[in-house]
C-alpha positions as CSV (number, residue, x, y, z in Angstrom):
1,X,90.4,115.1,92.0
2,X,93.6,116.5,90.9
3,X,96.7,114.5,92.2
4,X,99.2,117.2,92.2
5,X,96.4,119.4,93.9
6,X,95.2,116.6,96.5
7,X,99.3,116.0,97.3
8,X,100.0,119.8,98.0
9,X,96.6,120.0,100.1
10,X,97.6,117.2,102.3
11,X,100.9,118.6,102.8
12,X,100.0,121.8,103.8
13,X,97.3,120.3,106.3
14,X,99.8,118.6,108.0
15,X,102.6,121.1,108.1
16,X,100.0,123.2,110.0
17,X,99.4,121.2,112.9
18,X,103.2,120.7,113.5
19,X,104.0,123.8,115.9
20,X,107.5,124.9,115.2
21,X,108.7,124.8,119.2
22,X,107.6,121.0,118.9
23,X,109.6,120.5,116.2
24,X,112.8,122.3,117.7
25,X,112.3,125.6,115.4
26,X,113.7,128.2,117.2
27,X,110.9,131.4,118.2
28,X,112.2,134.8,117.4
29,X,109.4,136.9,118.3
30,X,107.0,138.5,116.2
31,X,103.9,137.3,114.2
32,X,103.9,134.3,111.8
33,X,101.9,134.1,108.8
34,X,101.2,130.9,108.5
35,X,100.0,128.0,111.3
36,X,102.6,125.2,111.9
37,X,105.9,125.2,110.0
38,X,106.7,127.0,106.8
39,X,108.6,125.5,103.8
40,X,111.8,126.8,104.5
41,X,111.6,125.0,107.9
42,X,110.4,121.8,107.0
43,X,113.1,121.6,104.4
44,X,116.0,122.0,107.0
45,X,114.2,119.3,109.5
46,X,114.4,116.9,106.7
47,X,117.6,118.0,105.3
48,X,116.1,118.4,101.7
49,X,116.7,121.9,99.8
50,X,113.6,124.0,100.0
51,X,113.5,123.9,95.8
52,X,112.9,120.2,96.3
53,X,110.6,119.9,98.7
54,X,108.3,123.0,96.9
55,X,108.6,120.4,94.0
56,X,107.2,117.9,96.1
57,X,104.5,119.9,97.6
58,X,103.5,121.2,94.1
59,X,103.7,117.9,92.5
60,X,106.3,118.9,89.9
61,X,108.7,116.2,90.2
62,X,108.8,113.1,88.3
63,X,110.4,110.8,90.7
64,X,110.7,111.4,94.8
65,X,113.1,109.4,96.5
66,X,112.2,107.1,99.4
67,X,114.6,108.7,101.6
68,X,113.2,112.2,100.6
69,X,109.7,111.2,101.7
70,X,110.5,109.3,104.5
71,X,112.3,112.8,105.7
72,X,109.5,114.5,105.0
73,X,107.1,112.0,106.8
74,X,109.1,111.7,109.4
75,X,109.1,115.9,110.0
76,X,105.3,115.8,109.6
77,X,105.2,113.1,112.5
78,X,103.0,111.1,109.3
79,X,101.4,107.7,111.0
80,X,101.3,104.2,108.7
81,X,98.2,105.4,106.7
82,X,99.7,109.1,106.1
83,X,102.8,107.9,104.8
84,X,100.8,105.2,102.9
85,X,98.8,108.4,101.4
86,X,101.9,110.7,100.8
87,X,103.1,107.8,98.6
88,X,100.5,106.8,96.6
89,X,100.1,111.0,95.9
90,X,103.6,111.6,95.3
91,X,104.5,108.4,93.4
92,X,101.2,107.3,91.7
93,X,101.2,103.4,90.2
94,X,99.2,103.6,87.2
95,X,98.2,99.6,88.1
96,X,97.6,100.5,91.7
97,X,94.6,100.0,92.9
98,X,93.3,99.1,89.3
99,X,90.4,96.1,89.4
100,X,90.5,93.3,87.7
101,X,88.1,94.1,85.0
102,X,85.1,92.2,83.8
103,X,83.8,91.2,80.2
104,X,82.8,94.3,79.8
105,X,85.4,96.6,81.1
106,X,84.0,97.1,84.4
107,X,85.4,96.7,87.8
108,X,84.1,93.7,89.4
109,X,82.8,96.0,91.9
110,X,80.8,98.0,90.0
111,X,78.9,94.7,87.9
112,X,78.3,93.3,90.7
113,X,80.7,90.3,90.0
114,X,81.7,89.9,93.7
115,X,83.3,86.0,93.1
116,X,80.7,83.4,94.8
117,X,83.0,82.3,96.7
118,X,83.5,85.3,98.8
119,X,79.1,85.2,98.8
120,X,79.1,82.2,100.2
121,X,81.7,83.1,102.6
122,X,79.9,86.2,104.2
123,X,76.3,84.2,104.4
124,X,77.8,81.2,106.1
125,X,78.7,83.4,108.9
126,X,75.1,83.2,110.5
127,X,76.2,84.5,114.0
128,X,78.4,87.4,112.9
129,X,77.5,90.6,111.4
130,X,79.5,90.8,107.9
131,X,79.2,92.7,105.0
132,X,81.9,93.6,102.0
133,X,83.2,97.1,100.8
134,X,84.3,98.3,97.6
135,X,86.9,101.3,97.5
136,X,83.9,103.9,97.2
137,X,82.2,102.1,100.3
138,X,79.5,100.5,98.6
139,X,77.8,97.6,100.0
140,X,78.8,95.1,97.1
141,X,77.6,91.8,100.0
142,X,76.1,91.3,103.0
143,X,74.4,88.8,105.4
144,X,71.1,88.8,107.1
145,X,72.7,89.6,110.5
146,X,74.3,92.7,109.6
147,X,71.2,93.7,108.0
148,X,69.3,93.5,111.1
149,X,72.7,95.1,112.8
150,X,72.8,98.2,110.5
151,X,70.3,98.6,107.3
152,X,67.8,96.2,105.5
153,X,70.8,96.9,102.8
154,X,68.5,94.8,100.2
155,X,65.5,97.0,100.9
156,X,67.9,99.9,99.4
157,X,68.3,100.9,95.7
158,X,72.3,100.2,95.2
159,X,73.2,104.0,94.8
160,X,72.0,104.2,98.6
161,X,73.8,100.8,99.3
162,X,77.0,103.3,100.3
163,X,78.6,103.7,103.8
164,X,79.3,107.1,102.9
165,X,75.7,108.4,101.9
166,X,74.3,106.6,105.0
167,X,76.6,108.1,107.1
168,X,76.0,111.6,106.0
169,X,72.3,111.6,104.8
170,X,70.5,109.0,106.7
171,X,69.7,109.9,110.2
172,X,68.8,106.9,111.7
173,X,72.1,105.1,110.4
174,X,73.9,108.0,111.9
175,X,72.5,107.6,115.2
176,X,73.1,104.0,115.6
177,X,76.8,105.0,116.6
178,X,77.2,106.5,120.1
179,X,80.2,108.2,118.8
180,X,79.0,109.4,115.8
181,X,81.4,112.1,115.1
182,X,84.4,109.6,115.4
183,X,82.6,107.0,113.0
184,X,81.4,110.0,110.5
185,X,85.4,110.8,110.3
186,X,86.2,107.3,110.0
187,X,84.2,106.7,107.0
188,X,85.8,110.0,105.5
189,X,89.5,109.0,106.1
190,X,89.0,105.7,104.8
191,X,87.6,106.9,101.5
192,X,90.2,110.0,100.7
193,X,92.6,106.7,101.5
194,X,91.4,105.0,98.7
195,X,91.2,108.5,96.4
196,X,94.9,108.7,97.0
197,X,95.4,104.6,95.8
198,X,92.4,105.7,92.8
199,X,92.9,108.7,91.3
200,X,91.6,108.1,87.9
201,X,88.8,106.5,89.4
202,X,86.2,109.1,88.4
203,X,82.9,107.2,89.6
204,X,85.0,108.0,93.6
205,X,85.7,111.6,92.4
206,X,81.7,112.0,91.5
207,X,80.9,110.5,95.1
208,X,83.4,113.1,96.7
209,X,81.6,115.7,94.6
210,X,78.2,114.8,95.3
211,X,78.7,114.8,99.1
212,X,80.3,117.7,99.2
213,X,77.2,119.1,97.5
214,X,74.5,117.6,99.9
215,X,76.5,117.6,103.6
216,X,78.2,120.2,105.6
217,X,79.8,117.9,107.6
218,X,81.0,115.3,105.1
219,X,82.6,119.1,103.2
220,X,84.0,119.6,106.7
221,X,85.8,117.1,107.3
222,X,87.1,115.9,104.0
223,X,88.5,119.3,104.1
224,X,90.3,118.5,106.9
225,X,92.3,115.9,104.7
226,X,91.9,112.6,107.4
227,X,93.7,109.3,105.9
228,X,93.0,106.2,108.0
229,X,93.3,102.7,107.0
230,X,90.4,100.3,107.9
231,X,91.7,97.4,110.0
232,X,90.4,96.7,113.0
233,X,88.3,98.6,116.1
234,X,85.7,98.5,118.2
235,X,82.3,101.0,118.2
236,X,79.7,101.4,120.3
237,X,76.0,100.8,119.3
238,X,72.4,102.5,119.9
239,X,69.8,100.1,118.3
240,X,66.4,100.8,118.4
241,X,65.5,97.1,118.8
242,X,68.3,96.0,121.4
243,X,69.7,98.4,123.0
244,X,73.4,99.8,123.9
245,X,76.4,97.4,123.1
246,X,79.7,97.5,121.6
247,X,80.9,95.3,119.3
248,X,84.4,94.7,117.8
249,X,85.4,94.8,113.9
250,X,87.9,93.6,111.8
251,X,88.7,93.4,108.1
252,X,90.2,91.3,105.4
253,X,91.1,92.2,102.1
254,X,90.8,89.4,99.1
255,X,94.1,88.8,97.6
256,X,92.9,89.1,94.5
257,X,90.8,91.7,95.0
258,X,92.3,94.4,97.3
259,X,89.9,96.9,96.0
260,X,87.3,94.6,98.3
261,X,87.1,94.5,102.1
262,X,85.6,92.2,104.3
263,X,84.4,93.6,107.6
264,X,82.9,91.3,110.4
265,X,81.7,92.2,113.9
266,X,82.4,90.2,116.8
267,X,81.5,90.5,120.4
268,X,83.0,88.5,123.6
269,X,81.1,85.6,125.2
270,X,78.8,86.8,127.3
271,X,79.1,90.4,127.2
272,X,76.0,92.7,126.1
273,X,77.5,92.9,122.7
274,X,77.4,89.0,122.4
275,X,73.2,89.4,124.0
276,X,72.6,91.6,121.6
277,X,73.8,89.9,118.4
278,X,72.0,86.8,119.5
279,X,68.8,88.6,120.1
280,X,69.5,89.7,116.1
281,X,70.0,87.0,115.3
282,X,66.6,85.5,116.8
283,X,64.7,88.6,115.2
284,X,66.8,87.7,111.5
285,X,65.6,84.0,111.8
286,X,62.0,85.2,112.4
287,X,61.9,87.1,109.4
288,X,63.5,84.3,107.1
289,X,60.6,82.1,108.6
290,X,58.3,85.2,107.9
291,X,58.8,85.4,104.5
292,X,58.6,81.4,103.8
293,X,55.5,81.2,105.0
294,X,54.5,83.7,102.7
C-alpha cells in the first residue's frame, strides 16, 4: 500500500461526499464533473493555495503544517479517527506504530510473545468475554468465555485466528451479529486505521491483498476508505446456543504495546445480555470439566 497513493484516495473520498451548497460554494448552474467539492474549492474553504493542497493530496510535500491540515480537516468535516488517519498519511513517523521487536526481529505479535502478564490478565476474567488484537486483527489471546461467545479460537489454525477473515469468509461468525453490515464495516475501518499508523508493515498490506482477492464485500468497502478507531460500543448478538442479546465492549491498549488491544464484553445486571453470558459461562465450565475427565 502506497502512502502517497492511500493519502490522495482518502482525500478524494471525502471531498466527494461534501456537497458544495453544504459547504457555502456558490451553484452557478450547469453540470459538474466531479461529486462533492473540487480542488480549487476546497483550497479557498481552507484558505490554502490550490498548488499546496494538490501537493498534499498527491503526497509531494515533505512537511504539512498543522494548521494546513487542520484547514483541510476541518473543510472535509474529518471526525477524531479521520483526522487521526490524514496525519499519520500526510506526516508518516518512521517509529510509529513500530513493535517492540523480539530476539529475532519479530514483532511481539507475530511470535507470539504476548507478555504473561497480559495472559494472565485476560484468563482471570472468567465472567467476561475478552480476547486481544494485534494491528492486523489477529487473535494473539483469548479466554474460554469469549470462545464460547464467538469462535473455539484454539480449534483454529492461527492464519484463520483473524477478525478480518472471520468476518468476511466465515458464515457462521458473520451471522452471529444482528447488524452485520455495520460490524463487517467496523472491522474494515479499524484495520485501513492501523494501515495508515503501518505502512511498511507488509504482512497488513498481504492481508488487504488477500481479502480483496477472496470477498466482494470486504473489496467494497475498503474501497470506500472507512477509518474508525476501536474504543468502545455496543452490538447485538444471534447465538446459536443462547439466543438474542446485546452486549457492550470496550478496549484498552497496553502502554507498551499500542500495537495490542484489549477488548472485553460486558453486559448490565440482569439484562438478557448478562443471562446469556452466564448461561456461557455454565456451557465453558462444562467443557473444562469435559475434557478433565478425559
Amino acid at each position: 500500500m502506497d502512502r502517497r497513493t492511500e493519502l490522495g484516495r482518502f482525500l478524494r473520498s471525502r471531498r466527494a461526499r461534501i456537497a458544495p451548497e453544504d459547504a457555502g460554494v456558490p451553484h452557478f448552474g450547469g453540470r459538474r464533473r466531479v461529486p462533492g467539492l473540487r480542488r480549487e474549492e476546497l483550497a479557498q474553504l481552507a484558505g490554502v493555495s490550490v498548488d499546496h493542497y494538490v501537493r498534499l493530496e498527491q503526497g509531494r510535500g515533505v512537511h504539512f503544517s498543522d494548521e494546513v491540515l487542520d484547514a483541510v480537516a476541518r473543510v472535509l468535516r474529518l471526525d477524531a479517527s479521520e483526522r487521526r488517519h490524514l496525519y499519520d498519511l500526510a506526516r508518516p513517523d518512521p517509529a510509529a506504530g513500530a513493535a517492540p521487536s523480539t530476539a529475532d526481529g519479530a514483532a511481539p505479535e507475530q511470535a507470539g510473545a504476548v507478555r504473561s502478564g497480559l495472559r494472565l490478565l485476560v484468563a482471570s476474567m472468567g465472567d467476561v468475554p475478552a480476547y486481544v488484537l494485534d494491528h492486523r486483527l489477529n487473535v494473539v489471546a483469548w479466554n474460554p468465555l469469549v470462545a464460547e461467545l464467538l469462535t473455539d479460537f484454539g480449534a483454529l489454525p492461527p492464519e484463520r485466528r483473524n477478525i478480518v477473515r472471520l468476518m468476511f469468509l466465515d458464515e457462521a461468525f458473520a451471522e452471529l451479529y444482528r447488524d452485520r453490515a455495520r460490524k463487517a464495516e467496523d472491522v474494515v475501518a479499524f484495520l485501513r486505521l492501523n494501515a495508515g499508523r503501518d505502512q511498511g508493515d507488509a504482512g497488513l498490506g498481504a492481508l488487504v491483498a488477500e481479502m480483496s482477492r477472496e470477498s466482494p464485500h470486504f473489496r467494497r468497502l475498503w474501497a470506500d476508505h472507512p477509518v474508525k478507531e476501536k474504543t468502545h460500543g455496543r452490538y447485538g448478538f444471534r447465538h446459536p446456543l443462547v439466543g438474542e442479546f446485546d452486549l457492550n465492549y470496550e478496549t484498552l491498549r497496553p502502554p507498551d504495546a499500542p500495537n495490542l488491544v484489549l477488548v472485553a464484553y460486558t453486559a448490565e445486571e440482569g439484562s438478557p445480555g448478562a443471562q446469556a453470558l452466564g448461561l456461557l459461562a455454565s456451557l465453558s465450565a462444562i467443557r473444562k470439566a469435559q475434557e478433565a475427565d478425559r
